[in-house]
C-alpha positions, 0 to 999 in steps of 0.5 A: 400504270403497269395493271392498267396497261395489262387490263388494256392489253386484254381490250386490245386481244378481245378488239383484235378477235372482234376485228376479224382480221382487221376487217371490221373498221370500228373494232380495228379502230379499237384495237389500235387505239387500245394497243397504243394506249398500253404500249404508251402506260407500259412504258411510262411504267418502265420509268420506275420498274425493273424491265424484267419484272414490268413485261412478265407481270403485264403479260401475266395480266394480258395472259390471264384475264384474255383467257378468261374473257375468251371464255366468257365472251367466245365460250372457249373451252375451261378446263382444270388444266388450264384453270391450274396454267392461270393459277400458275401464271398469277402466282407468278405475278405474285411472286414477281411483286414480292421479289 
């Protein structure tokens, strides 16, 4: 539950860019829907997972992959510093998993 909501939570930023300041009615509709449904599986993923661990590893998740898509799709800026800022925002994830 905890990855899915992190994956939603970058569905939620891409919908969010898309709605252009939520003017843009179908992508402010996704956005919305998107935040609920992650704010709906982080918490039911907060049941069994330490508070702490839960929100760093989702916003990890969020962090990572919406830069990622940001580049992807909006063609932001890639650099090795920022590839090294992701590297070390998963080795986090990773460590925090293993704790």
């Amino acid at each position: 539950m905890l990855m899915l909501a992190g994956l939603l939570d970058v569905g939620w930023a891409i919908a969010m860019k898309n709605a252009e300041g939520y003017t843009r009615p179908g992508w402010s509709i996704a956005s919305l829907v998107l935040l609920a449904a992650f704010v709906f599986l982080l918490g039911r993923a907060l049941k069994v997972l330490e508070v702490g661990v839960a929100y760093s590893v989702w916003t990890g998740i969020g962090a990572a992959g919406t830069f990622l898509m940001g580049v992807v799709l909006f063609g932001e800026s890639l650099s090795a510093m920022k590839l090294a800022g992701i590297a070390l925002v998963l080795m986090g994830i990773v460590a925090l998993k293993l704790a």
